[in-house]
C-alpha positions in Angstrom: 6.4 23.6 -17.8 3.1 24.1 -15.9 0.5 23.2 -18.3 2.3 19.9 -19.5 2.3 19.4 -15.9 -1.2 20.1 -15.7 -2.2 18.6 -18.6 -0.8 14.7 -18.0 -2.5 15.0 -14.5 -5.8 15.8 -16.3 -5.2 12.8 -18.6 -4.1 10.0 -15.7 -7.2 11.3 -13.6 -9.7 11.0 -16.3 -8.3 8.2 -18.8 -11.3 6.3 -18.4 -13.8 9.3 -19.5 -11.0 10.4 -22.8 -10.8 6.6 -23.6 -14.4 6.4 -23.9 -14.8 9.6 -25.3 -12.3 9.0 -28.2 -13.9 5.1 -28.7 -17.2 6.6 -29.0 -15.8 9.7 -31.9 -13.9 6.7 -33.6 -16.8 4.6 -33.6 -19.0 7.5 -34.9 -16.5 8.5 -38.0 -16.1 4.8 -38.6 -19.8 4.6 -38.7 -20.0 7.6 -41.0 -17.1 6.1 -43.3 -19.1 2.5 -44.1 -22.4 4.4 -45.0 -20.3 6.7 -47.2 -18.5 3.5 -48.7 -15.0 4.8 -48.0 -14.6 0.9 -46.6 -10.7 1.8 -46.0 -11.2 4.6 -43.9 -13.6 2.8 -41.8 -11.4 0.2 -41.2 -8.9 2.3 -39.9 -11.6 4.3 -37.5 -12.9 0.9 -36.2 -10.1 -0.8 -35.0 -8.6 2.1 -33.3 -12.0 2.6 -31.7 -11.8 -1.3 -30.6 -8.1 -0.9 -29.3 -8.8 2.4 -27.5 -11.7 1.6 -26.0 -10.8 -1.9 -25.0 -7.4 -1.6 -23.7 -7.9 -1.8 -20.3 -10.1 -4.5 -20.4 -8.3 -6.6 -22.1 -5.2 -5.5 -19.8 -6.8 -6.5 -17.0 -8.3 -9.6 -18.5 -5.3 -10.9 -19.9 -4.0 -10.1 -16.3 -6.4 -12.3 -14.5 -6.2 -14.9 -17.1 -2.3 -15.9 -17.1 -1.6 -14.6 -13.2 -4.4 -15.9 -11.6 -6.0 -18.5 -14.2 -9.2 -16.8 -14.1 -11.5 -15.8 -16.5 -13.4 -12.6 -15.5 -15.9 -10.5 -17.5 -13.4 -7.9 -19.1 -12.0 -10.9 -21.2 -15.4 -11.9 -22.4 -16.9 -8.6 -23.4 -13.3 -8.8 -25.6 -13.8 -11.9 -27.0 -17.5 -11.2 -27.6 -16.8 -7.9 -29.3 -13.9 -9.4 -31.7 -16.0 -12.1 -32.5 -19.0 -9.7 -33.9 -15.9 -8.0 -35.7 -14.8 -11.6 -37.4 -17.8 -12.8 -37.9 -18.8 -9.3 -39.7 -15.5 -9.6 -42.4 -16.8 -13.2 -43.2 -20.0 -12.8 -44.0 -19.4 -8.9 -45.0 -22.2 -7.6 -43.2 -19.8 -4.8 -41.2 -23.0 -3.3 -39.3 -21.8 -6.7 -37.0 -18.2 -4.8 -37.0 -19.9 -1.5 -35.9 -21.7 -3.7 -33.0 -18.7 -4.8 -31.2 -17.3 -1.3 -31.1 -21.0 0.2 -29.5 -20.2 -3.0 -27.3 -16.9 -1.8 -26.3 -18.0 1.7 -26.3 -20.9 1.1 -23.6 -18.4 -1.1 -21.4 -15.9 1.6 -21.7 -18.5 4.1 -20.5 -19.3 1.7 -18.2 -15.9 1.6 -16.2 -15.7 5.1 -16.6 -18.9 5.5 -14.6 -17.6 2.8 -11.9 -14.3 4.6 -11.9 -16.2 7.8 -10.3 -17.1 6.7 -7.3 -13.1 5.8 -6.1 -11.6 9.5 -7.8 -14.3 11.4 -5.3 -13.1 9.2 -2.4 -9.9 10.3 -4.0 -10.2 13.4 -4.2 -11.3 13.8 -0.8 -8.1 12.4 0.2 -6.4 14.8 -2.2 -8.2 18.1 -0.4 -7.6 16.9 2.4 -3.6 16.8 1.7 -3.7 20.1 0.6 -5.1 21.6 4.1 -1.6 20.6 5.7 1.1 23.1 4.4 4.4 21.6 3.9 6.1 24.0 6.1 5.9 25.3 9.9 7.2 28.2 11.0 9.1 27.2 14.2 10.6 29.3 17.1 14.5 28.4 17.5 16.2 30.5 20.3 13.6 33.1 19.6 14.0 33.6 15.9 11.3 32.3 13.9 12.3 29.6 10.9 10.4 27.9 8.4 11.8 24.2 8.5 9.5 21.2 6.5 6.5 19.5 8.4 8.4 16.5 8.4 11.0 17.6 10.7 8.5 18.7 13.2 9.2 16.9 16.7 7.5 16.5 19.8 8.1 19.8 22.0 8.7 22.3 18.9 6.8 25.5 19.3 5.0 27.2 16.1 3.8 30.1 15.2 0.5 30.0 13.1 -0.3 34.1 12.1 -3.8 35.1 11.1 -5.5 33.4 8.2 -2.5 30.5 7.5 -3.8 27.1 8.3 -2.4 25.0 11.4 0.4 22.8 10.3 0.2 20.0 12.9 -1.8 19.1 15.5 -0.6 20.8 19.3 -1.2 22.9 22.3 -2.0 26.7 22.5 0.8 28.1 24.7 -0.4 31.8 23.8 -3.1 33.3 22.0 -6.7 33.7 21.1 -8.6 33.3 17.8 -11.4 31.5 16.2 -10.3 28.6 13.9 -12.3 27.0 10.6 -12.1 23.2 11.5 -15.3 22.5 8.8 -12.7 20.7 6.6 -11.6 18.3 9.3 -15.0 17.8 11.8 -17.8 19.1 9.2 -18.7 22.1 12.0 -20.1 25.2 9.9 -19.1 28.1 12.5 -15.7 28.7 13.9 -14.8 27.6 16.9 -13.1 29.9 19.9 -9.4 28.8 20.9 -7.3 30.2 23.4 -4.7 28.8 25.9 -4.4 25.1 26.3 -6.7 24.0 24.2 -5.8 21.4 21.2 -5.8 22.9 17.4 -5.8 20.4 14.8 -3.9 20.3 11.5 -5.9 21.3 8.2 -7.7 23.7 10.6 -7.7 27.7 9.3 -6.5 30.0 11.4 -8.9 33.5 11.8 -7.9 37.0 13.4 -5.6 35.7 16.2 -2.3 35.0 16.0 -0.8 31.7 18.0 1.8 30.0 19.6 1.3 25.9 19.2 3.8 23.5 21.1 3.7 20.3 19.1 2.7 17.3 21.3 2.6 14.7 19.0 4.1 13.5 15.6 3.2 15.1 12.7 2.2 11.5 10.9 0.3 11.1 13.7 -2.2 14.3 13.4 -6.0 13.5 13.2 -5.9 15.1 9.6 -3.1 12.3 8.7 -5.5 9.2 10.4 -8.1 10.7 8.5 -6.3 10.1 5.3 -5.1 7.1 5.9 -8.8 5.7 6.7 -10.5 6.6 3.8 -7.7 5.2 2.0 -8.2 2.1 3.7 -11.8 2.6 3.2 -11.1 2.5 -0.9 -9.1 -1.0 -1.2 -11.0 -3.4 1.4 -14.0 -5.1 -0.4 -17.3 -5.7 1.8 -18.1 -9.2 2.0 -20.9 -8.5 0.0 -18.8 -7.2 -3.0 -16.3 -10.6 -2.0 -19.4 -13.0 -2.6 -19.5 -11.5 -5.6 -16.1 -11.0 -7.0 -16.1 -14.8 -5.9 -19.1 -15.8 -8.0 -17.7 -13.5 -11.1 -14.8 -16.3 -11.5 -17.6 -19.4 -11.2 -19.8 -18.3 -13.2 -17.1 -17.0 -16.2 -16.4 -20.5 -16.3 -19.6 -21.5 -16.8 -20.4 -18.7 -19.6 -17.1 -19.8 -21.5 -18.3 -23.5 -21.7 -22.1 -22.4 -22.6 -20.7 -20.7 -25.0 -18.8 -22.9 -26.8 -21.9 -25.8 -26.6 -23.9 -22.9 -27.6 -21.0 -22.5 -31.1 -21.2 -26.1 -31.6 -24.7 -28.1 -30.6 -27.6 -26.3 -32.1 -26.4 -27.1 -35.9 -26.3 -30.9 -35.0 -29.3 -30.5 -32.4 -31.8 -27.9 -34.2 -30.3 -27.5 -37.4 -29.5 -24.2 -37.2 -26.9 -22.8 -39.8 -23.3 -22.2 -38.6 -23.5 -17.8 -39.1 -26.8 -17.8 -37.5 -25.4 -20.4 -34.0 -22.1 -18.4 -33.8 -24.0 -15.0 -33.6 -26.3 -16.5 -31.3 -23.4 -18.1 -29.0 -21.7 -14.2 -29.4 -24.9 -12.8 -28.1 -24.8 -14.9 -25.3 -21.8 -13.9 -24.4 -22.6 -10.5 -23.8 -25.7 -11.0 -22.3 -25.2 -13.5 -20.2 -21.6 -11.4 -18.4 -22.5 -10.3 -15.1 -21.4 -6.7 -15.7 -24.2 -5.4 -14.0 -24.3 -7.4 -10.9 -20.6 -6.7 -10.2 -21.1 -3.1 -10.7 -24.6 -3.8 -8.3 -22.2 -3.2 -4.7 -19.3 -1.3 -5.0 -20.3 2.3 -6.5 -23.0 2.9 -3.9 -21.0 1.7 -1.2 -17.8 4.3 -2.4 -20.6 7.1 -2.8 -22.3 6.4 0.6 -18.5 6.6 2.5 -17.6 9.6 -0.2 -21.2 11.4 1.4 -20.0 10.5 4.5 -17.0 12.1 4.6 -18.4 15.0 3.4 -20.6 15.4 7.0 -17.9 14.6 9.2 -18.4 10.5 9.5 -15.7 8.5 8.5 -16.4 4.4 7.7 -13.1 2.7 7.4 -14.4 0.1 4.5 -17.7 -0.4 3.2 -18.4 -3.8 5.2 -19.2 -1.3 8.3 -21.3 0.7 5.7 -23.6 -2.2 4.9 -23.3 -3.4 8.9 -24.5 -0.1 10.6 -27.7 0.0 8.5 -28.3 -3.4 10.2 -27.6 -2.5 13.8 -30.7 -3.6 16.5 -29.0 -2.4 19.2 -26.2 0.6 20.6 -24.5 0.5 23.3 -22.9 4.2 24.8 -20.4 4.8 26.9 -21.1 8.0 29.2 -18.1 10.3 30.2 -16.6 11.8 26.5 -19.4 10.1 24.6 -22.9 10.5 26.4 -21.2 13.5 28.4 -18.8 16.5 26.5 -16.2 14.9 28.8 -14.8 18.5 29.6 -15.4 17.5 33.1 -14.4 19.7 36.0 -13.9 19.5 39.4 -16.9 20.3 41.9 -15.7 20.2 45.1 -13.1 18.6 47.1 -13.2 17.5 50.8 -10.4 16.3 53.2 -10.6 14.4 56.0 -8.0 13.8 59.7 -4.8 16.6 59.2 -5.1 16.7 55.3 -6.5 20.1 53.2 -8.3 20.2 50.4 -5.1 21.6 48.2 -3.0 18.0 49.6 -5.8 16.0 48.1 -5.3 17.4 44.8 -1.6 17.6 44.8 -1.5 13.9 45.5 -3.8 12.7 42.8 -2.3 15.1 40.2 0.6 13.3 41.0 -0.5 10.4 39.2 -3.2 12.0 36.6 -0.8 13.8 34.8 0.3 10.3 33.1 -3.9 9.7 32.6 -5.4 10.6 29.7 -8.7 10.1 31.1 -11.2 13.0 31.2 -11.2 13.3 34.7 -7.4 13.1 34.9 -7.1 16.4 32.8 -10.0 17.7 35.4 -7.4 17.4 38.6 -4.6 18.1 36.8 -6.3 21.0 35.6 -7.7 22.2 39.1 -4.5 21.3 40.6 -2.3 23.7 38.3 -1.8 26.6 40.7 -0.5 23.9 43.0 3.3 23.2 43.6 3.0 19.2 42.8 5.1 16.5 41.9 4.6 13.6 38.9 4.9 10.2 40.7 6.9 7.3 39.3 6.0 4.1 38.2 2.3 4.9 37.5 -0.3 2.5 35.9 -3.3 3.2 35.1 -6.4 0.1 35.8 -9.0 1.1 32.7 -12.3 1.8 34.9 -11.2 1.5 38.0 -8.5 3.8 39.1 -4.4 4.5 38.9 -1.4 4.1 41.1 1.5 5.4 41.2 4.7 5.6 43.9 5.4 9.4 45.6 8.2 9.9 47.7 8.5 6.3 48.5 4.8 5.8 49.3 1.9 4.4 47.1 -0.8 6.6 45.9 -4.0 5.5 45.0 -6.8 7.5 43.1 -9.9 5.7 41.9 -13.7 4.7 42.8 -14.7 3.0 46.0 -14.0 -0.2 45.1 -10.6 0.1 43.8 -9.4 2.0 46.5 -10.8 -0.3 49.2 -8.5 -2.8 48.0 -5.2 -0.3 49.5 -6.5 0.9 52.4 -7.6 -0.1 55.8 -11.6 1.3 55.5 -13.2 4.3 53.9 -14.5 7.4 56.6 -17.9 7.3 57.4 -18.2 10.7 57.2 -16.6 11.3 53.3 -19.2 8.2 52.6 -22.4 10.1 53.1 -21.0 13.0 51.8 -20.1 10.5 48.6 -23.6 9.2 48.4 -25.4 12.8 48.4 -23.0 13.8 45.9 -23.8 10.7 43.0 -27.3 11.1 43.9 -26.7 14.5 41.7 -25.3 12.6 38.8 -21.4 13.4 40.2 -18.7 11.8 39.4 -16.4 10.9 42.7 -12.6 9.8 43.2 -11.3 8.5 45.9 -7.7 9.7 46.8 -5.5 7.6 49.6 -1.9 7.6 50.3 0.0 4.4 51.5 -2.9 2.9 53.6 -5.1 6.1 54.4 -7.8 8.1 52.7 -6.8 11.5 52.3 -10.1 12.7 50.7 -12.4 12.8 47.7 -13.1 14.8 45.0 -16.7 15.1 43.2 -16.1 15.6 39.1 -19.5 17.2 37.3 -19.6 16.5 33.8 -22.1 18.5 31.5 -24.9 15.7 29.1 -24.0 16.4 25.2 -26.8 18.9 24.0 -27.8 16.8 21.3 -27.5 13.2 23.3 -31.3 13.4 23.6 -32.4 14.0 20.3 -30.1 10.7 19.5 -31.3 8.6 21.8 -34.9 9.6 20.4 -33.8 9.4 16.8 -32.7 6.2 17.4 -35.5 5.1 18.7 -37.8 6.3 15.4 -35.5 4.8 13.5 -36.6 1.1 15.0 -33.5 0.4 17.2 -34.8 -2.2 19.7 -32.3 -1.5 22.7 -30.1 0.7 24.0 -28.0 0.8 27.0 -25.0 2.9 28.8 -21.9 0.7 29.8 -19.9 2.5 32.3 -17.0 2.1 34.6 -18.8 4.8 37.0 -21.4 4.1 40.0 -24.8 3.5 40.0 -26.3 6.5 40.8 -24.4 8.5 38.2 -25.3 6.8 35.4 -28.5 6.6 36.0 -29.0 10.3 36.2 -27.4 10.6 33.0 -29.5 7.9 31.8 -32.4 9.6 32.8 -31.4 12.9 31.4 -31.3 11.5 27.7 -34.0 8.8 27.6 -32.4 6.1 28.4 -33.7 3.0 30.2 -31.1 0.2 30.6 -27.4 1.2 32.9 -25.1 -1.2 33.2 -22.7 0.5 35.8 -19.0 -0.1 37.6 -17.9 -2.0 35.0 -14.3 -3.0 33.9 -13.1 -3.1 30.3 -13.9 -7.1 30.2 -17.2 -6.2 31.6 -18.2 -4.2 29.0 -17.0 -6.8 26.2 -19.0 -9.3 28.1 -22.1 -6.9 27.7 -21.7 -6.6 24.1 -21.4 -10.1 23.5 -24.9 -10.7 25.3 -26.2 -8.4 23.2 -25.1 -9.6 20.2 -26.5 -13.1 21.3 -29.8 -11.7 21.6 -29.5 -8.5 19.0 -27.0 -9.7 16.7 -25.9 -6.8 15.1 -24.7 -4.5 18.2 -23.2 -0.8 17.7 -21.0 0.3 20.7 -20.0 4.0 20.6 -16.5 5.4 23.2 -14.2 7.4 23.3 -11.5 5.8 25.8 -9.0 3.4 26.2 -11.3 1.2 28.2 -13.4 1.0 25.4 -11.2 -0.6 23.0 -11.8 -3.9 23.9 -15.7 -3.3 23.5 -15.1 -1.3 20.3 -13.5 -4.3 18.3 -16.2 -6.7 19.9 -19.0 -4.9 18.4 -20.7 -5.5 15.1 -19.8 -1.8 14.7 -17.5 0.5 17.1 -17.6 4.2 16.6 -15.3 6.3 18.1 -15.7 10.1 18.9 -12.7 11.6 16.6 -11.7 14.6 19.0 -12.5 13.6 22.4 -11.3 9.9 21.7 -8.1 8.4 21.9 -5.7 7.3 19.8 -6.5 3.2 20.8 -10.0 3.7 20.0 -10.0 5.8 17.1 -7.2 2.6 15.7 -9.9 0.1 17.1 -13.5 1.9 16.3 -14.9 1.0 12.7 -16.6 4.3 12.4 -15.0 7.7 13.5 -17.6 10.9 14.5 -15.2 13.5 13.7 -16.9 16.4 15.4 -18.3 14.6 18.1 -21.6 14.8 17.3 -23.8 12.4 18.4 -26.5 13.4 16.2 -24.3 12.0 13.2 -25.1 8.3 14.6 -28.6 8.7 13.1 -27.2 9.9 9.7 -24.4 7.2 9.9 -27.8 4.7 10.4 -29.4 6.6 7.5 -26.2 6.4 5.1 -26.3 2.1 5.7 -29.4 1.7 5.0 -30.2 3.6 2.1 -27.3 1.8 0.3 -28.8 -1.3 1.5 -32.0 -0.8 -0.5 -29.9 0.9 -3.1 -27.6 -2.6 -3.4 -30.9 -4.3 -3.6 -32.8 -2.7 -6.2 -29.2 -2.9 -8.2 -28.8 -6.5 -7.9 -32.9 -6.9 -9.0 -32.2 -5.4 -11.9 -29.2 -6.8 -12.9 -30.7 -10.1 -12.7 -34.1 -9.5 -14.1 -32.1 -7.5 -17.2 -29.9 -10.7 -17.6 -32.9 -13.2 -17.7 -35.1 -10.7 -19.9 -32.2 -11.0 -22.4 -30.8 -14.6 -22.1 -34.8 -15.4 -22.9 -34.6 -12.8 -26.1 -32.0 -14.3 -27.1 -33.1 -18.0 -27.2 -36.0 -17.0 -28.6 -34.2 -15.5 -31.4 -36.1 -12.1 -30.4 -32.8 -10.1 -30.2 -29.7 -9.2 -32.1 -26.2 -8.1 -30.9 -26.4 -4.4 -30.6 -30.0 -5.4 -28.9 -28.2 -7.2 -26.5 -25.3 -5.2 -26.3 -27.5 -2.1 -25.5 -29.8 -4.0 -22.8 -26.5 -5.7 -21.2 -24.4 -2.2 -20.7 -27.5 -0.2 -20.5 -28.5 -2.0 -17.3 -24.8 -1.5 -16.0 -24.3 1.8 -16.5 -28.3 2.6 -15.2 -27.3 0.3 -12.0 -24.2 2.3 -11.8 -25.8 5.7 -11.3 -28.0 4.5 -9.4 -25.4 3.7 -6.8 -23.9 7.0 -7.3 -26.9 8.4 -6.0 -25.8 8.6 -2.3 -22.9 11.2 -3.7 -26.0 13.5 -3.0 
């Protein structure tokens, strides 16, 4: 049962390449039959090379025709190729029969090639549903049981032994190893793991064995968003490849009635005869389709996201890989995406009757409902500690959160937010403050009902690679960049400084930041804006282009971000940059030659300088030569 299996797979993967291949052996016996004079033979080669290798054009003509009332180019390159066929048994001159199956031939090769692009994109998704097994091997009441992915909830803990691949994204509760994550963030060497950190699904486990508490759905892994963008990324058309799809339908209107003037006039007009017009007219036909232009957009877009994929950078559709080839400006944000956003905590000072352990008790209290970087930094310091989650916590995106603590309000956030709460801020903690973000530290204020209890300074370490970005970026022309931050002053600009760049924009709310990418894009027009938290959502969706950091970021901006850097590294932005505007000049130099091949021949033809398989092998030659050029950016 396995090979059947096997085999019909084979078949619906590739029944563009066997259609064409058969078409083109039919064609060739058929061919071999007429010379030998064996006419019946041939024509029972011929038109079962017409119907195999025209099938799904005239399918999906047909389709258009009587659902939509279009015409589109599949139908012509039918009607065309039948028409050399008729027009061959009436004046018995079959070569003209053998021309409309080399025209069917070439656009089945044709499709076949365009059909390439979309099965690597889907064979990417393909591998990548393989990494995920379809079992887990769960601990219930301390026996271990094997129990489908699916049925995974939120709390289950796993065991994943050495050398089987994580099942679902979670939390290490015990154990050490080194996991394989190349499949899912493009990072050639393992990576260490031990307790708490998060493992990802599709990720190989090495020598250690581990215990993983799932803490989230399984449909909502990283592995499983990855899928389900670069299957987005396969159906939504760039506008680009829209314009075009919408002048297909214009201008197949406009070759049907040229054609039919073209059957009809030039007797009465130029006194041509009827064999020699209604060859003419079929030339036009095929000449004239714009086969090549629509094949001009799409392949080299599918093959710049397929090449993308491949280095860890997923687009979501292929308008944001034409856009980011485009892009005059970036805006950053700094903690998670300018910074590795493993922040910790530096130091913590307490002022009146308050110790430095109260200070972090109380603003773990309401951090553990955060899943800001420096949340997980007190919560983290403050583990030790016997503390308390607050109630009725909400979280203010760059400025701070509150929450209520046995009966009083506790407030934990910059200056500015907490000065709304209480009655002033010490004198003494201020200096203290101000020497501290002079350093390029991070600080949080932490009060209780109306008093300031203390602060704590937050160091986070630059990204390695943020300066070779930055100066990347700059090479490749890009005429501004800037931070956006919801941190002070001082702190941004000594990570500014640190990278390269010249142009902070500090203490700014989520609306701030949308405001700041909207004057950008007034002077810039095409702005990129690259976060990793849910503050940056709103900024992400403004810009031309959001890119989200895949680990670090969350869930809102990986949904919101157009672009997703699955290992986090910032270098990729350059490539991403690189990708968009190679298959900018690659959609150019397509849509050139499509049009300069369709004049060249529309000009043969009138000139009577060209016959059918002449224009047959110019029209599909230039298709198929446009096609692989697209599919260039596979490499």
């Amino acid at each position: 049962m396995l090979y059947p299996q096997r085999f019909n797979q084979f078949t619906r993967e590739h029944a563009d390449t066997l259609a064409a291949l058969l078409c083109g052996l039919l064609l060739f016996l058929g061919w071999f039959a007429l010379h030998l004079g064996a006419l019946g033979l041939a024509f029972l080669l011929l038109p079962a090379a017409y119907v195999i290798g025209g099938y799904e054009s005239a399918r999906e003509g047909l389709t258009t025709l009587f659902k939509e009332k279009e015409l589109d180019v599949d139908l012509l390159m039918i009607v065309a190729a039948i028409g050399a066929a008729s027009l061959g048994l009436w004046r018995r001159e079959y070569h003209l029969i053998i021309d409309g199956a080399i025209l069917i031939l070439i656009f089945a090769i044709s499709g076949a090639l365009e059909g390439y692009a979309m099965q690597r994109t889907e064979r990417s998704i393909r591998s990548l549903m393989s990494l995920t097994p379809d079992t887990a091997r769960v601990l219930l009441q301390g026996r271990e049981e094997e129990i489908p992915i699916s049925q995974l909830k939120v709390g289950n803990e796993i065991v994943v032994k050495p050398g089987e691949l994580i099942p679902t994204d979670g939390i290490i509760l015990s154990g050490y190893s080194t996991l394989n994550q190349a499949a899912i963030t493009g990072e050639s060497l393992p990576v260490e793991k031990t307790v708490g950190e998060e493992v990802f699904a599709g990720t190989l486990n090495g020598y250690g064995a581990l215990q993983i508490k799932v803490h989230k759905p399984a449909q909502s892994s990283l592995i499983q968003r990855v899928i389900r963008l670069v299957e987005q990324a396969q159906t939504e058309a760039p506008p680009s490849q829209e314009f075009i799809d919408r002048f297909e339908k214009g201008y197949a209107k406009v070759i049907v009635v040229a054609g039919i003037l073209l059957a009809i006039l030039p007797p009465f007009l130029w006194g041509w005869d009827w064999e020699t017009t209604i060859y003419r007219a079929l030339t036009f036909l095929v000449v004239a389709s714009p086969c090549a232009l629509m094949a001009a957009i799409m392949p080299t877009l599918l093959s710049g996201i397929a090449n993308g994929a491949r280095q860890g950078i997923l687009f979501k559709n292929g308008a944001q890989l034409e856009k980011i080839g485009k892009v005059r400006a970036i805006a950053f944000d700094k903690t998670g995406t300018l910074t590795t956003g493993q922040v910790q905590v530096f130091q913590v000072v307490s002022v009146n009757e308050y110790t430095e352990s109260d200070v972090l008790k109380i603003a773990a209290s309401v951090e553990s409902s955060s899943e800001h970087p420096i949340g997980k930094a007190i919560v983290q310091a403050a583990g030790d500690l016997n503390w308390v989650g607050a109630i009725q916590v909400q979280a203010i995106p760059g400025q701070g959160i509150i929450g209520i603590l046995q009966q009083q309000q506790v407030i934990v956030g910059n200056a500015v937010f907490v000065q709304q709460y209480v009655t002033n801020l010490p004198e003494e903690l201020q200096e203290i403050v101000q020497f501290w973000e002079q350093q390029g530290k991070t600080v949080v204020w932490v009060a209780q009902g109306v008093e300031v209890m203390g602060v704590i300074a937050i160091a986070d370490e630059v990204r390695s690679q943020a300066a070779a970005t930055i100066t990347r970026l700059k090479q490749l022309g890009i005429e501004q960049i800037v931070i956006l931050t919801g941190d002070n002053e001082e702190t941004a600009q000594s990570v500014a400084k640190a990278v390269g760049i010249e142009r902070v924009y500090a203490q700014l709310l989520p609306e701030d930041k949308l405001d700041v990418i909207r004057s950008l894009q007034q002077q810039y027009q095409t702005v990129a804006m690259v976060g990793d938290g849910i503050n940056d959502a709103p900024a992400l969706a403004q810009a031309s282009v959001g890119i989200a950091m895949g680990i670090s970021g969350s869930d809102v901006a990986l949904e919101t971000a157009d672009i997703v850097l699955m290992a986090d590294r910032l270098e990729k932005i350059a490539v991403a940059m690189h990708l968009g505007r190679r298959s900018q000049s690659i959609v150019k130099q397509n849509i050139v030659v499509a049009l300069g091949f369709i004049m060249l021949l529309l000009v043969g033809n009138f000139l009577g300088s060209i016959n059918l398989p002449i224009g047959v092998i110019g029209h599909e030659g230039s298709t198929v030569l446009v096609t692989l050029s697209g599919l260039r950016l596979l490499k």
